[in-house]
Structure formats: structure tokens, C-alpha cells
N, C-alpha and C positions, 0 to 999 in steps of 0.2 A: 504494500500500500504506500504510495507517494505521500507528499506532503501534503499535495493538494487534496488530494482521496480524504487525509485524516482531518484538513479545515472544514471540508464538507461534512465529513460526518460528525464531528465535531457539534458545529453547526445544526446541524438535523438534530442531532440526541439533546440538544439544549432547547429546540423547540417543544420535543417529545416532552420534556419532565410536564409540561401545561398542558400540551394535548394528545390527549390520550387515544393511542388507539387509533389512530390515522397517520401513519408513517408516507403512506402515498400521498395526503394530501401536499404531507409538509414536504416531502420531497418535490411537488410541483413546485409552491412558493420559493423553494431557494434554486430549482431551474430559472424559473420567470429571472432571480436576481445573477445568476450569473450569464444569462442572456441579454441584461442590460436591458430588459422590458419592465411595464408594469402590469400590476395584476389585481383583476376583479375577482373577489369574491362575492358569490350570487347565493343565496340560500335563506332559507326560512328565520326568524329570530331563533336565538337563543342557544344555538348550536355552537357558538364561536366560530365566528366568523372575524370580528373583532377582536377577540383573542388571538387569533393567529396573526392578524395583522401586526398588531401588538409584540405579542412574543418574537415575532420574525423580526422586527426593530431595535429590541430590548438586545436580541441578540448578537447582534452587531455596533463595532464602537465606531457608531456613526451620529450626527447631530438628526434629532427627531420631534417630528410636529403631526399633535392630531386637531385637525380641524373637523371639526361635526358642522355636518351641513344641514340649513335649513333656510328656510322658504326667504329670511328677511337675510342670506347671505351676500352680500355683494364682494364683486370683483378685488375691491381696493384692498378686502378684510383678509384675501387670498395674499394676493400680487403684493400690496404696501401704498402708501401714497406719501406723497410732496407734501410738505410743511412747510410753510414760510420761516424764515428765521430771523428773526429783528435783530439778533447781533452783526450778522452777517447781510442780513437785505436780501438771502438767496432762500429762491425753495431747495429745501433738501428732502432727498428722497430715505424713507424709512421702510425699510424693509419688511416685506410680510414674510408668513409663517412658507409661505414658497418657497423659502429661502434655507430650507436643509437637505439633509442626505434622504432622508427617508418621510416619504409623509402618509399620514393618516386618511385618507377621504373618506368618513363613515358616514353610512346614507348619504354617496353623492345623488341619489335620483330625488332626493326629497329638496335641492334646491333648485332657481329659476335655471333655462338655458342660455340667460346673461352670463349667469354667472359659472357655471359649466365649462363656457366657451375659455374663457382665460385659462383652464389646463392645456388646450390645444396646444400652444405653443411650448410651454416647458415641458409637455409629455413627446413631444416629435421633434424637438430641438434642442433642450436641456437650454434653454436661456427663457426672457420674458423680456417685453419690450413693453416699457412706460414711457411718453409723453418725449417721441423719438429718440426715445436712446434704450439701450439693450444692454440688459445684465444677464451674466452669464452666471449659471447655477451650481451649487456646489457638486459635484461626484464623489460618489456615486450617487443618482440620482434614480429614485423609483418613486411610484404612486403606490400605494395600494388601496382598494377602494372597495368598500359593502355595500349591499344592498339586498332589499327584502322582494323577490319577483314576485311575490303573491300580493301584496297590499297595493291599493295604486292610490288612497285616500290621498290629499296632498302630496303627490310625488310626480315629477316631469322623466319619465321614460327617458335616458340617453339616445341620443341620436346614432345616426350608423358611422359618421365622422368622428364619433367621441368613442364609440363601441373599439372601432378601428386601432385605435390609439392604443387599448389595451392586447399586450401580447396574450394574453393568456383569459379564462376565465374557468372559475373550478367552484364547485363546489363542496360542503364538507360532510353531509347526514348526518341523520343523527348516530350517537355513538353504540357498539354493541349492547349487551345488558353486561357483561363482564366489565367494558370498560366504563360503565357507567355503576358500576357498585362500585368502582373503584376512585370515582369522579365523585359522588355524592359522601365516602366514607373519610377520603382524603381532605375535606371542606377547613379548609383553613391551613395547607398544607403547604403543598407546591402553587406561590402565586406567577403571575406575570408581571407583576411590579419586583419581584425578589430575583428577576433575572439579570444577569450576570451577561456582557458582552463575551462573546470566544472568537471573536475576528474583529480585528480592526478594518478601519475604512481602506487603510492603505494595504491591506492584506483583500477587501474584496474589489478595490480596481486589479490587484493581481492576478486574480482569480476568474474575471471579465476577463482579462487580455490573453489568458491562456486558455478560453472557452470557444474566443474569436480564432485557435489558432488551431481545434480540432480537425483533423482531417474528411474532409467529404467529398467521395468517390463521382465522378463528372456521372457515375449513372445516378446514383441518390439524387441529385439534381436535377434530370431529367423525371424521376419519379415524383420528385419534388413539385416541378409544375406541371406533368400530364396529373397530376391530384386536382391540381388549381384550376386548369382548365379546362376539365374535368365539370365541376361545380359553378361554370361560367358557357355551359353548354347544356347543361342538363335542363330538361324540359321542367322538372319538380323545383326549381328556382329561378326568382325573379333579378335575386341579388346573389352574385360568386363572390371568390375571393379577388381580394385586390392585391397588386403585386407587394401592396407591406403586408398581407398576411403572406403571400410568399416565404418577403424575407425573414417574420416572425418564424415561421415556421422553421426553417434552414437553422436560425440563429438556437431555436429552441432544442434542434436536434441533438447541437452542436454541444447545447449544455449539459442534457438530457446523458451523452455521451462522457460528458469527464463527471457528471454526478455517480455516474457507474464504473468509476474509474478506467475510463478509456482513453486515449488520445484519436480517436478515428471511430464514424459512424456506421452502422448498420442499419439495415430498412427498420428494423423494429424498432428502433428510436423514432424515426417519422411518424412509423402506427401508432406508437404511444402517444405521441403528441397530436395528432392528428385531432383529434376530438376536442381538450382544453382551444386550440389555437383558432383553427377553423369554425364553431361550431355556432359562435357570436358572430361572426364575420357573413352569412348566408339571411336573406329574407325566402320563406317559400312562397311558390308563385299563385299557390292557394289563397283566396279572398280571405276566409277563415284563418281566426287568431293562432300562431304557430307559437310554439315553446321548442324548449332545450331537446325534446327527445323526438319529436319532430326533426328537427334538422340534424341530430346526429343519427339518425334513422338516414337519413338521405345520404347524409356524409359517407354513413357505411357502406351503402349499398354502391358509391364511388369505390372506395378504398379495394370491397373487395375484387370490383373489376376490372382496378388498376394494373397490371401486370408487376410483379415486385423482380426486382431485379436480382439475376446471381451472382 
């Protein structure tokens, strides 16, 4: 086991002590981070969802902000605004909570799409521009973002441009009954406040740079987009992927692959991810309200007609 194999799992088992009994999920979340993406978690209240987000912060020694979103959230409360300064005669610009390694979005659907829209640029450029000028963001830089897909009471649906944004989306279930006597018995025990960073910032840009530099075979990549296009031809969809879920996907294989301690991909990396990357990224061309299992239903039934390469 490399060095890196043991920051990963490292990593991973320091998520594990808080959430119990979902080792795959957590293993997504720290793909999503060494893919240099960000990650929606979608799923019913009270499962941890927030937790994860959470613990996967806590765990790394990077600067960290949670913004809970809602309805009276504005743009400036994100991004920062311009103060005038009577010492000086100058507006100065004061920085918002945008302004760390890791951020919290929880319930981003329950604010307006004014205010929504201001991630656009720090999720697909790592910078923000205020009042022409352009500040660039700390690195490592990730979202992570909740949300409840069943309540729609006060809540603005993300758009397919904001969807897009995110590499990944996952969700967590509920827990088994084993791991939940163990959740319920434990009550005061293992917190997410009592966690302990095991990788520094500068350890996971290292960790990023050496994900970007897994090997991928010129056929995986043709696999990679006859998937894509694939789903951009299929009669049961109105909306495919677009070439960033492309290169989500590539990216995510790529992570996928040194999470398993590999330096070079195999197609079952793709398959695996195929689902988290693609699954938000498709509308079906049915009038009728489509969900998660709907589209990865579709997704599937691409995958398995794809040809996988030897």
C-alpha cells in the first residue's frame, strides 16, 4: 500500500467513526474530492446527509464554511460585499463565506435562483467576480451541497446549468438495523464536531495532482463517450450528457482508480461511476415527472449495450 492508498484510507476510516455502515457512500465523497469536483447529496431528512458533508470537512485540515440556505439568502451573504471606508475614502471588498477550502451548501434548493446562480462561477472556475474584478478562490476548493427531493414546500428545484456543475450526486439510505443499534446505542459517543483533521490541504492538492495523472487507456475513452453519446441519441431522452459530464466522468474514473489503489483505469471504474455522475445530468423525454430511478433505469439499459472494451 502506497502512501497515497494509506491518506485515502486514512481519510475514509475517519469518516467511518460518524457514519456508520456506508463505506461506499463515503468512498464516493472522497472520489468526488480527489476528482477536484463537487458533490450533491440528495436524500430524504435525517439520514445524514449533513453529516457526511460535515465529517468529510472536519476531516481535512482545510479552512471550512456552512452556509444554510434559505429563501431570504442573497448573493452578497455568499460572494461578500464592498464597504465604504471613511479612513480610507475607498470601498473595500469583504469577503464572504465563498471564501474557503470546503463549503457547506445545506438545502441549497430551498433558496431563490438569484441566489443559486452566484455558485456558477466559483463551482466551474474556482474564482468569483465582484463589481469587475475577480478573486481567485482558495484550493482546494469543493461544494458540497443537500437537499430533500421529496418536499418541494418552499424550495426552487436546481436548474440543469447548476445540476451540471455538480460532478457527482449520491445518495445515503437509511442505515441497516445492525448499524442503526449501533447509531442509537452509541448517542453521545462518536461526534462530528470531535473530529480530528488526517490530511492537510497541502496533502489533498497532492493527492488531486496525482488522480489527474492516473492512466487511461485511448479505449476507456472511446467507451467513455460512445456512453455519452449514447444518452444524447436515445429516443427515452430529451436531455444527454454534456461534454463536462464527459469530463466528470473521465476525471471521476480516474479517482475512482487511485481510491483503489491503482495508478491506471479499468472499465469497471466507468461502470461504477457511471450512475453517481450521469444520472442528474439526463431529463427523460417523457411529459411525466421523472426521478433518480427512472433515469438510471435508462442509463442502464445504455451501459449494458455499450460494448466494454478488452
Amino acid at each position: 500500500m502506497n502512501n497515497n492508498t494509506q491518506k485515502i484510507r486514512a481519510l475514509e476510516a475517519n469518516i467511518g467513526t460518524v457514519i456508520k455502515g456506508k463505506p461506499e457512500v463515503i468512498r464516493m465523497a472522497v472520489i468526488a474530492l480527489l476528482a477536484r469536483g463537487h458533490l450533491l447529496i440528495e436524500d430524504v431528512p435525517g439520514v445524514g446527509k449533513t453529516t457526511l458533508a460535515h465529517a468529510l470537512a472536519k476531516s481535512l485540515g482545510c479552512a471550512f464554511q456552512r452556509i444554510q440556505f434559505t429563501s431570504d439568502l442573497l448573493p452578497s451573504d455568499i460572494i461578500g460585499v464592498s464597504i465604504y471606508n471613511q479612513t480610507s475614502h475607498e470601498f473595500e471588498f469583504k469577503q464572504g463565506p465563498i471564501f474557503s477550502n470546503i463549503i457547506l451548501a445545506d438545502e441549497i434548493n430551498r433558496t431563490t435562483p438569484k441566489t443559486q446562480s452566484c455558485l456558477l462561477e466559483a463551482m466551474n472556475d474556482f474564482q468569483v467576480s465582484v463589481e469587475n474584478r475577480t478573486y481567485l478562490l482558495p484550493l482546494p476548493f469543493m461544494v458540497l451541497a443537500t437537499q430533500n427531493p421529496l418536499e418541494y414546500h418552499g424550495t426552487f428545484p436546481l436548474p440543469e446549468s447548476q445540476l451540471d456543475r455538480f460532478m457527482m450526486r449520491i445518495k445515503i439510505g437509511y442505515p441497516s438495523e445492525t448499524h442503526e443499534i449501533e447509531i442509537l446505542t452509541s448517542a453521545g459517543g462518536n461526534r462530528v464536531e470531535d473530529l480530528l483533521p488526517v490530511v492537510s490541504s497541502d496533502e489533498v492538492l497532492e493527492l488531486q495532482a496525482f488522480s489527474e495523472k492516473v492512466r487511461m487507456d485511448r479505449s476507456l475513452v472511446d467507451y467513455i463517450l460512445k456512453i455519452v453519446s449514447a444518452t444524447r441519441t436515445s429516443e427515452l431522452l430529451a436531455l444527454g450528457v454534456s461534454t463536462r459530464g464527459a469530463i466528470h466522468l473521465y476525471r471521476a474514473s480516474q479517482g475512482k482508480a487511485m481510491a483503489d489503489g491503482r495508478d491506471y483505469c479499468i472499465p469497471d471504474d466507468i461502470k461504477e461511476m457511471v450512475f453517481p455522475i450521469l444520472s442528474h445530468r439526463v431529463m427523460l423525454s417523457s411529459r411525466l415527472e421523472s426521478n433518480r430511478e427512472d433515469a438510471e433505469e435508462v442509463i442502464n439499459d445504455i451501459v449494458e449495450r455499450v460494448a466494454v472494451p478488452l
